[in-house]
C-alpha angles and dihedrals in degrees: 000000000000090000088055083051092048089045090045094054087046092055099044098048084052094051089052094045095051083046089051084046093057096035105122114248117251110250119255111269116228095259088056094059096049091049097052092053087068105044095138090049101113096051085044094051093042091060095034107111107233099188082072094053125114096179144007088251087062093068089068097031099102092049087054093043087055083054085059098084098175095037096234095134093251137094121242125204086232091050094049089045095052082050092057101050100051086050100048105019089242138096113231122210118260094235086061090045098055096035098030108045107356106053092046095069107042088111094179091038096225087138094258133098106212120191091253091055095044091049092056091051097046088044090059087069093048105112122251103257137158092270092050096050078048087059100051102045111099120149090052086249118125110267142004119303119211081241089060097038095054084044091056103038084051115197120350097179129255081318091049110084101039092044088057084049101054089040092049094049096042087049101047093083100165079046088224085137099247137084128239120201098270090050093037088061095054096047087051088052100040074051101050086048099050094046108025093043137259107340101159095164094062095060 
């Protein structure tokens, strides 16, 4: 008896593992795709030199301009696809390309992505660290204004302004008007969500 109920787990937990084998794999979300583009993103923004920044966006920049393979100052399907595949190993389809990582950051909706406007997108998922409160901090006070942070975001689009302000708000939880690190994290991520798209894992 107890050798039948021994043979019967095993055969059940092999069944389950060769259905977890075949399960289909969940598609990348959009964040994951933006992310991936920039898997080299923390080695590219710890040797970045902040003191040169302008802005948050130009600690990606150089990442952005490789995926420009024709150097036009605008990014392709084609172009944003190729740099997905060579990050993640996989081709995406072009219908998740254009909706799901191009179109959100066309921040002047002209049509076009250009690399200004992908590397602010992709600057809004860096991690708050000391270099990027460094960064941010503009005016030699502690901690990130809401006019720093809009000066260092640059422009977000018509969203854009209104989006900063309601994560701002919702962040600066002691209400002394400006952001420390902690709060500064979860204003970048309330911001990423209302322009890049639902990320409600991030949150």
């Amino acid at each position: 008896m107890l050798r039948a109920r021994c043979t019967t787990v095993a055969s059940v937990r092999s069944s389950q593992d060769q259905i977890r084998a075949v399960a289909p794999q969940p598609q990348p979300t959009r964040r994951g795709l933006l992310l991936g583009l920039g898997a080299s993103l923390a080695g590219l923004v710890s040797s970045a030199n902040s003191a040169q920044a302008a802005q948050l966006s130009d600690l990606v920049k150089p990442l952005v301009v490789s995926m420009d393979a024709n150097g036009d100052g605008v990014l392709s399907v084609d172009e944003v696809r190729g740099a997905i595949q060579r990050s993640s190993g996989q081709a995406a389809p072009r219908q998740i390309v254009v909706e799901d990582v191009m179109a959100p950051v066309d921040f002047n909706n002209d049509g076009e992505v250009s690399v200004d406007e992908f590397s602010r997108g992709m600057a809004l998922e860096l991690g708050v660290d000391e270099r990027w409160m460094r960064l941010m901090e503009r005016d030699g006070g502690a901690g990130v204004s809401r006019a720093e942070l809009a000066a260092g975001l640059g422009d977000l689009g018509r969203n854009g302004e209104e989006v900063l302000r309601v994560a701002f708000d919702m962040a600066d939880q002691d209400r002394d008007g400006r952001l420390n690190a902690a709060e500064a994290q979860r204003a970048m991520n309330m911001i990423a969500t209302g322009l890049l798209g639902d990320y409600g894992e991030g949150l």
